[in-house]
C-alpha positions in Angstrom: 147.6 164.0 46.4 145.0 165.1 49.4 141.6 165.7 48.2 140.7 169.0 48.3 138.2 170.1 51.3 135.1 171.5 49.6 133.2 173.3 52.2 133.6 174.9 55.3 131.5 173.6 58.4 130.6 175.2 62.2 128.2 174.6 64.6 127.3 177.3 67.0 125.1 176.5 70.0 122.6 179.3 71.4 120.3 179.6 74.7 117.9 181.8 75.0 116.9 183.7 78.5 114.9 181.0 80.5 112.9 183.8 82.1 111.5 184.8 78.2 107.5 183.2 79.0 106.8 182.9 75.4 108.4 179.8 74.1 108.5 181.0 70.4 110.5 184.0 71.5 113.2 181.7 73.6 113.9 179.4 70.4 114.0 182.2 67.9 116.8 184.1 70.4 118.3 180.7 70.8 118.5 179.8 67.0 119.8 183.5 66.4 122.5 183.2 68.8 123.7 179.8 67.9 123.9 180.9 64.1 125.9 184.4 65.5 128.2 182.0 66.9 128.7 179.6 64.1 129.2 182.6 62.0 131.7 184.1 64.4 133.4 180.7 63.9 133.7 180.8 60.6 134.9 183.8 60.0 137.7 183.0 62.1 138.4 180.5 59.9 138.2 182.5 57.1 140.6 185.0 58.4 143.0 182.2 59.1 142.9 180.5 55.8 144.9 183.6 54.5 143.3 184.1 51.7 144.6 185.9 48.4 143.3 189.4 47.5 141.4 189.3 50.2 138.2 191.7 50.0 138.3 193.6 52.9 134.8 194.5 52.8 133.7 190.9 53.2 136.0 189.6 55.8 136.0 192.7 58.0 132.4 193.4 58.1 131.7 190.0 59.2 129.5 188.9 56.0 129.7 185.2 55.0 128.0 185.0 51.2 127.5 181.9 50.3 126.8 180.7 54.3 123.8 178.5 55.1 122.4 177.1 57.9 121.9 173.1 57.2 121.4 171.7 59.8 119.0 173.2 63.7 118.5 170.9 66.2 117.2 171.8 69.6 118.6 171.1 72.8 115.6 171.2 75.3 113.1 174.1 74.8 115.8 177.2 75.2 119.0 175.4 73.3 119.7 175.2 70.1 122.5 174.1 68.0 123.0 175.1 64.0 125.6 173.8 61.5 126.3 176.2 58.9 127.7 175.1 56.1 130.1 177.1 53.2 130.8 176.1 49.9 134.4 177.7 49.3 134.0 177.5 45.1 130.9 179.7 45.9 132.2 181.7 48.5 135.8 182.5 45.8 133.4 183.2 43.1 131.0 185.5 45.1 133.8 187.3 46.8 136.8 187.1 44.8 138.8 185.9 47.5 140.9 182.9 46.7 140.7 180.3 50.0 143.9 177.9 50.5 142.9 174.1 49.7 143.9 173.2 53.2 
């Protein structure tokens, strides 16, 4: 019997405008982007995992309860790369959606 995966992982990598002079500015947009993109990810995911009684308000709106950004690391001064992280128990019980134990 396969152990069942408990949590859902992405990484999404962002990069600011270089041309931005402020350097606060160019790793905010760059950590903003990158978790846009791991979120893109895992709703993709999400979407694919076909999940029972799905709650249409969740999955097409884009919202990812439960989602949390565990890991940023920085890639220069205007890269940087998240890991978001999704406990599925937490996600079924805050949505109602049932995920496949794939």
């Amino acid at each position: 019997m396969a152990a069942r995966h408990r949590t859902i992982e992405t990484t999404g990598i962002g990069r600011a405008d270089p041309t931005l002079t402020n350097k606060t500015q160019r790793q905010a947009i760059a950590r903003e982007a990158a978790i846009v993109e791991a979120q893109t990810k895992m709703l993709s995911i999400l979407k694919s995992q076909n999940a029972k009684e799905q709650n249409s308000d969740t999955l097409q709106s884009g919202i990812l309860r439960g989602a949390q950004v565990v890991k940023t690391e920085w890639i220069g001064e205007d890269q940087c790369r998240v890991t978001l992280r999704l406990d599925k128990k937490r996600y079924e019980t805050l949505t109602g959606n049932q995920l496949n134990d794939d």
